[in-house]
C-alpha positions in Angstrom: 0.0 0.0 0.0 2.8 2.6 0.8 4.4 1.7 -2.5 1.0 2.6 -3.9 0.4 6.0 -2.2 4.1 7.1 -3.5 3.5 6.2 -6.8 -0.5 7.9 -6.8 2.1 11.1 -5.3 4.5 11.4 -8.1 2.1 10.9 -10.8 0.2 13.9 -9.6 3.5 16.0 -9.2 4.5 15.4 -13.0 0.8 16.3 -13.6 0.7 19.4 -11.8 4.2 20.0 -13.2 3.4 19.4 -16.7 0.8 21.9 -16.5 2.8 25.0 -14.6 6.1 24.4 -16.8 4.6 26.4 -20.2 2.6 28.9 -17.6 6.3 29.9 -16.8 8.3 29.8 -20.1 5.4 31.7 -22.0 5.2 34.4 -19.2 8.5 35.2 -18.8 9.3 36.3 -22.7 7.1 39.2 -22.8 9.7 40.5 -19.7 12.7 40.3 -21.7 10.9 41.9 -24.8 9.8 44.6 -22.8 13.5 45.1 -21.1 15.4 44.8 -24.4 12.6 47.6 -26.3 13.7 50.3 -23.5 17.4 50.3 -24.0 17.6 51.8 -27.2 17.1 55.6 -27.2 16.0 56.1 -23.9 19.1 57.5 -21.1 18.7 56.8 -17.8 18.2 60.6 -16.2 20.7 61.3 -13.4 19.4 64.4 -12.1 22.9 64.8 -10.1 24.8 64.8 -13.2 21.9 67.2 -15.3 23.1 69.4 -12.4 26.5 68.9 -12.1 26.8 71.6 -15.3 23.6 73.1 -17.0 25.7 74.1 -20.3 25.8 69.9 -20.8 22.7 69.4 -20.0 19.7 68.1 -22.5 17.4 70.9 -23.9 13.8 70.6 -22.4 13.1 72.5 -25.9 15.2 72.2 -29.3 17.1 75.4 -30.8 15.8 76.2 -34.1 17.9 79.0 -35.9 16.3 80.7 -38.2 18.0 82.2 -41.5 16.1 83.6 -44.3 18.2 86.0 -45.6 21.4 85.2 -46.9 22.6 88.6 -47.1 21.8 90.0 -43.7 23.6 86.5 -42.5 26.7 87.1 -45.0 26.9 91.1 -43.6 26.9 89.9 -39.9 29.6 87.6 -40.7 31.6 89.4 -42.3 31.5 92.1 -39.3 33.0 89.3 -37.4 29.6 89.7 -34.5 29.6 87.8 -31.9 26.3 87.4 -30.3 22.7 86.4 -31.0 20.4 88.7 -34.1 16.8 88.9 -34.1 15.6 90.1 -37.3 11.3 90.3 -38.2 9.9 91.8 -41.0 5.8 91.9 -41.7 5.8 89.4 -38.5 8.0 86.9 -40.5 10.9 85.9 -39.0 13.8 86.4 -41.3 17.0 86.2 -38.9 17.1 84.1 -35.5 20.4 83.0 -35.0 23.8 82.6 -33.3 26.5 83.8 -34.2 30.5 83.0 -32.7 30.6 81.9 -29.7 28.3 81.9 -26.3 31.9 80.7 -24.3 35.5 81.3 -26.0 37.3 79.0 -23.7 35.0 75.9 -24.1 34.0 76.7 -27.7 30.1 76.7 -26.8 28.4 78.4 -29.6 25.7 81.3 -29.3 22.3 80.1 -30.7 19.0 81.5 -30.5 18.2 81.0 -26.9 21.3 82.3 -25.9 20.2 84.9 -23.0 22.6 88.2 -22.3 22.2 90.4 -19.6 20.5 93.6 -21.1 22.2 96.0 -18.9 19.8 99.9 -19.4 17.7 98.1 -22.1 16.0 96.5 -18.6 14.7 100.4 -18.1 11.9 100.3 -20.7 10.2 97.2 -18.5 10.4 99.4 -15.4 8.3 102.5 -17.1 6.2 99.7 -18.6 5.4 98.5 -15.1 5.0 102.1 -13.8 2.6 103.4 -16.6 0.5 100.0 -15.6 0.2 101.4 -11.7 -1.0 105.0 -13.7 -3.6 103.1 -15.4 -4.3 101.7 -12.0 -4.6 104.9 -10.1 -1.7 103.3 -7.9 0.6 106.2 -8.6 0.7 109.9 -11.2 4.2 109.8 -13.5 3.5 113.5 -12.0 3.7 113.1 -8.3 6.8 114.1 -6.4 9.4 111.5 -5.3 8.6 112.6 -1.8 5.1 110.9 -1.6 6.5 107.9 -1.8 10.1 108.2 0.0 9.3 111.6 2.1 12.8 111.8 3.6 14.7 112.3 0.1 16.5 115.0 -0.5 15.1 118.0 -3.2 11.8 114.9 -3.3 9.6 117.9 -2.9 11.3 119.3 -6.2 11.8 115.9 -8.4 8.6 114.4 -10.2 8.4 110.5 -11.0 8.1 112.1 -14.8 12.0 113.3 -14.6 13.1 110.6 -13.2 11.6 108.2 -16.1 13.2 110.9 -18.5 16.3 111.8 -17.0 15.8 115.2 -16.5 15.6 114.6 -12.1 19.0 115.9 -12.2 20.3 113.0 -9.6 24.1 112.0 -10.6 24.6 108.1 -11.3 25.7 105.8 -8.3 29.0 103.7 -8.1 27.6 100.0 -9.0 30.0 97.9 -7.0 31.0 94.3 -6.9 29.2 94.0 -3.4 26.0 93.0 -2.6 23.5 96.1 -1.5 20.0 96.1 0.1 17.3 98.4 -1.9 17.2 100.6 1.4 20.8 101.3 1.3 21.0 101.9 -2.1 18.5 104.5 -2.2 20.7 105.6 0.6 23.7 105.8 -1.4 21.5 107.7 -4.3 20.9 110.2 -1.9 24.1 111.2 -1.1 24.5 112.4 -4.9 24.2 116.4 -5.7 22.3 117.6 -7.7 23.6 118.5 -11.3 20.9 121.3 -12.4 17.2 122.3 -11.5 15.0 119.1 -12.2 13.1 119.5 -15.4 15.5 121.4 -16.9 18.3 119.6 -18.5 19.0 115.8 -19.4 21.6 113.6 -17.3 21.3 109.5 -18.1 21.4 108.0 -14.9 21.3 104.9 -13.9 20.1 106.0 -10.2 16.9 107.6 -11.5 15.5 104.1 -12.4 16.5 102.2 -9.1 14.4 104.7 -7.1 11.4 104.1 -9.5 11.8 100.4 -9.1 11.9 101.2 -5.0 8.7 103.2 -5.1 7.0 100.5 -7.5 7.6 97.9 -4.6 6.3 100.1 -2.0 3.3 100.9 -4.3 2.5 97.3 -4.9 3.3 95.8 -1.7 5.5 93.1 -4.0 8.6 92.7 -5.5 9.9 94.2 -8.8 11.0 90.9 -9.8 7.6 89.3 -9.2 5.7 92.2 -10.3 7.6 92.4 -13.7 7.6 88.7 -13.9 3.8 88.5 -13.5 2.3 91.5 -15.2 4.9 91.8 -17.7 7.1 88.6 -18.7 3.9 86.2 -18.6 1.7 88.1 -20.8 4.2 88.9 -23.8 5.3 84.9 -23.3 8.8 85.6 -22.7 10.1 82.3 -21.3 14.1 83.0 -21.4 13.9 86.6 -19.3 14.2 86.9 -15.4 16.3 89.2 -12.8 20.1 88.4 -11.8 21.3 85.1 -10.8 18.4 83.5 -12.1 20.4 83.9 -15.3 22.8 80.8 -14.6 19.5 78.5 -14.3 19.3 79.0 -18.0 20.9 76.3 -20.6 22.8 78.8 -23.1 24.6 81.3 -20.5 26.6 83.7 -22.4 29.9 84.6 -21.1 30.9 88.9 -21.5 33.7 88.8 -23.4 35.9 92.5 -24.2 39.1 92.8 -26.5 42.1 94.0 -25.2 45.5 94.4 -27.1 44.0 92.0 -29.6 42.7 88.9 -26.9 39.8 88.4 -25.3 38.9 89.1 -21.5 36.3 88.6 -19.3 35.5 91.7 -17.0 34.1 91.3 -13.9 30.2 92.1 -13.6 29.0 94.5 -10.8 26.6 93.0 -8.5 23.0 92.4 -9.6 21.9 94.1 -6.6 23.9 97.5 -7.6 21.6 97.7 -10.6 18.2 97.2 -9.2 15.6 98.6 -11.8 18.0 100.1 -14.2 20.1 96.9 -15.8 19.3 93.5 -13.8 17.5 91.6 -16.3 18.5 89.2 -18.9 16.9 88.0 -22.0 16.9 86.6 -25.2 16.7 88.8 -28.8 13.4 86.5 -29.4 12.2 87.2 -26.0 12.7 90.8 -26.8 11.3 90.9 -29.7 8.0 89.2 -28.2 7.8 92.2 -25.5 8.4 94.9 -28.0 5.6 93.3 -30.0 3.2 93.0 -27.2 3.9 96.4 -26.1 3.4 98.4 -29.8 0.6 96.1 -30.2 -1.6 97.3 -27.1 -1.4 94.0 -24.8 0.8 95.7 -22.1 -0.6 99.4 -22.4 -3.2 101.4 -23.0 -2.9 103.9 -26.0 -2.5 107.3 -24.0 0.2 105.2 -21.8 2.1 104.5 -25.1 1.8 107.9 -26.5 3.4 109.0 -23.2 6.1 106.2 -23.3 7.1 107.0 -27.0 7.2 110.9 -26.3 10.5 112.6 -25.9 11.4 114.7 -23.6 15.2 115.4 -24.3 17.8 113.8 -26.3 14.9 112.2 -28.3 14.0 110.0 -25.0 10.6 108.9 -24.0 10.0 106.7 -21.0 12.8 104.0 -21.4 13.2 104.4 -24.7 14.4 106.6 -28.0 12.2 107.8 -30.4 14.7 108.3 -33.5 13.3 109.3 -36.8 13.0 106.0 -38.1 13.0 103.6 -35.6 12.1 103.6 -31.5 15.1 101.9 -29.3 16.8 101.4 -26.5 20.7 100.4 -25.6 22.2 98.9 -22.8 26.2 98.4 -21.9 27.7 96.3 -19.1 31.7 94.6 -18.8 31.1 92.4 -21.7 28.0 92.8 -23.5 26.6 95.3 -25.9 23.1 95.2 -26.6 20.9 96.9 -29.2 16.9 96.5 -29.3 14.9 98.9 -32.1 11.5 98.7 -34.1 10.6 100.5 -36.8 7.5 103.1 -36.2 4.8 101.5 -37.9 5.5 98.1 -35.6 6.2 96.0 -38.9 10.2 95.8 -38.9 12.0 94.6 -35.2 16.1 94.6 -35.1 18.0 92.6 -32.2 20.9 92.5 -31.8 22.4 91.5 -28.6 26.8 90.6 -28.2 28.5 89.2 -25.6 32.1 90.8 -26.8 31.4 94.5 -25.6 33.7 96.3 -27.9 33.1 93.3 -30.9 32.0 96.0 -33.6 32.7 99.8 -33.6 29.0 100.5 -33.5 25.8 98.4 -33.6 23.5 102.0 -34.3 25.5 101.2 -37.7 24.9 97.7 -37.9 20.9 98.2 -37.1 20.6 101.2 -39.7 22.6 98.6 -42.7 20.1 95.7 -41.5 17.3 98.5 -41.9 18.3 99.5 -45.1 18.3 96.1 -46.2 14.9 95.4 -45.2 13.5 97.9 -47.1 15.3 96.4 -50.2 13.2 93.9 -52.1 12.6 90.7 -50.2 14.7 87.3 -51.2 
């Protein structure tokens, strides 16, 4: 009998085996499929090493440069620029595109979403965002400074109109390497003389625009950064444009480049914080190009607001900006970078040109005027 029950026990554990054995083999293919699909042309992710240095790192969105225009591409070559050229004619793009390099010493070249810091082109979003709190009844471009800071000195005599114009009279501010506080920078401004009788005469100053970007934050009970960011940035859909250090969280940093008995440097950069309101933004031309759209086109300001922005006061200078015969724009310097921004009157032609080697070409109000000219010349 026990012989018996042993036997009746194997039998049914080669049945049951019999029947689990293809359950097993059949199952376990689709694994191996699946693992063996995956490791072509999908990376692992390493977020540490992503980090490690953002110039490496992958794109969340592809660079497309644009060229449609062989000779505007051939003149900015042969001018040996260095930068990044926004070029947009009857809202068709005709130039977006790098040219030299974004970093000399690890060959990186510039491409369309390279982003430059735009030194006093940053001004014209500051009377943008001040022009906004008129049409708010926040503030009057014709109150006195001293409403709004009432301890500073001649306040009672300076309007927030010659400040945006540069007729307030208040001298420029040494814009150190150190880091500042917005208190003690107005501090700092106000230990500057002033040059003539406000309203007057016309003396660019940096200073003017950091004490218009102080009263803005005590108007809105919010930063300038976040104001700009929010009521500003977001609505002309400028993606590559923020304040200061948030510039190195971008994928195609440019370095400031400046020739000196015939090789390049890299000057040193005063801090961020030493030019609060009047040169602490960063951009891209396309970026630029998008705001200066959005802002002759009516989505940022009213019409009376950009009548009074486009006005001049002196030296053909609105609120931020030039009005020139021909064209409306605005300039901006800084250790390393050169930066042009222009549009023609009638909001159909837009020149960018933004350089990271400050001294690259002897003038870029020559190159924008050639690029203009050609332009107007019969269309490739």
């Amino acid at each position: 009998m026990k012989i018996n029950k042993v036997a009746v026990f194997l039998v049914f554990v080669i049945i049951i085996l019999l029947f689990l054995i293809p359950h097993f083999t059949k199952s376990a293919h689709p694994k191996q499929e699946s693992q063996h699909q995956t490791k072509p042309n999908r990376p692992i992710y390493n977020p540490n090493i992503a980090r490690a240095d953002t110039r490496k790192a992958i794109p969340q969105e592809p660079v497309q440069d644009i060229n449609r225009n062989s000779k505007i591409d051939t003149y900015l070559k042969s001018i040996h620029f260095n930068g990044t050229a926004m070029v947009v004619k009857d809202g068709k793009i005709v130039i977006d595109k790098g040219y030299g390099y974004r970093d000399f010493t690890n060959h990186l070249p510039n491409n369309s979403n390279t982003v430059f810091y735009l030194a006093s082109i940053s001004k014209i979003f500051v009377s943008t965002a001040i022009m906004q709190l008129q049409e708010q009844n926040k503030l009057n471009i014709h109150d006195k400074v001293s409403k709004y800071i009432p301890d500073f000195p001649n306040g009672n005599r300076i309007t927030l109109y010659e400040l945006l114009t540069h007729t307030s009279g208040i001298p420029e501010h040494a814009e150190t390497a150190a880091k500042i506080s917005h208190d003690d920078l107005i501090k700092k401004i106000e230990k500057g003389k002033l040059r003539f009788k406000p309203g007057t005469r016309w003396l660019y100053s940096d200073s003017n625009y950091s004490i218009l970007a102080y009263i803005l934050e005590k108007v809105t009970n919010d930063t300038l950064q976040h104001y700009v960011q929010t009521n500003i940035f977001n609505v002309a859909g400028m993606k590559h444009t923020g304040f200061g250090d948030q510039f190195y969280q971008e994928k195609y940093q440019s370095i400031g480049y400046k020739k000196k008995n015939n090789k390049l440097i890299s000057p040193g950069l005063p801090d961020m914080s030493e030019l609060f309101g009047c040169g602490d933004i960063y951009s891209t031309p396309y970026d630029m190009y998008k705001f200066d759209k959005a802002l002759y086109t009516g989505k940022l300001l009213s019409p009376l607001s950009l009548r009074q922005v486009f006005t001049p006061r002196f030296h053909h200078y609105g609120l931020g900006i030039y009005h020139d015969p021909g064209s409306y724009s605005d300039h901006g310097v800084l250790p390393g970078y050169n930066l042009l921004n222009s549009f023609g009157l009638r909001g159909t032609k837009y020149v960018v040109l933004f350089s990271n080697i400050q001294n690259g070409v002897k003038s870029l109000g020559v190159v924008n005027n050639q690029i203009f000219m050609m332009l107007n010349e019969t269309a490739e």
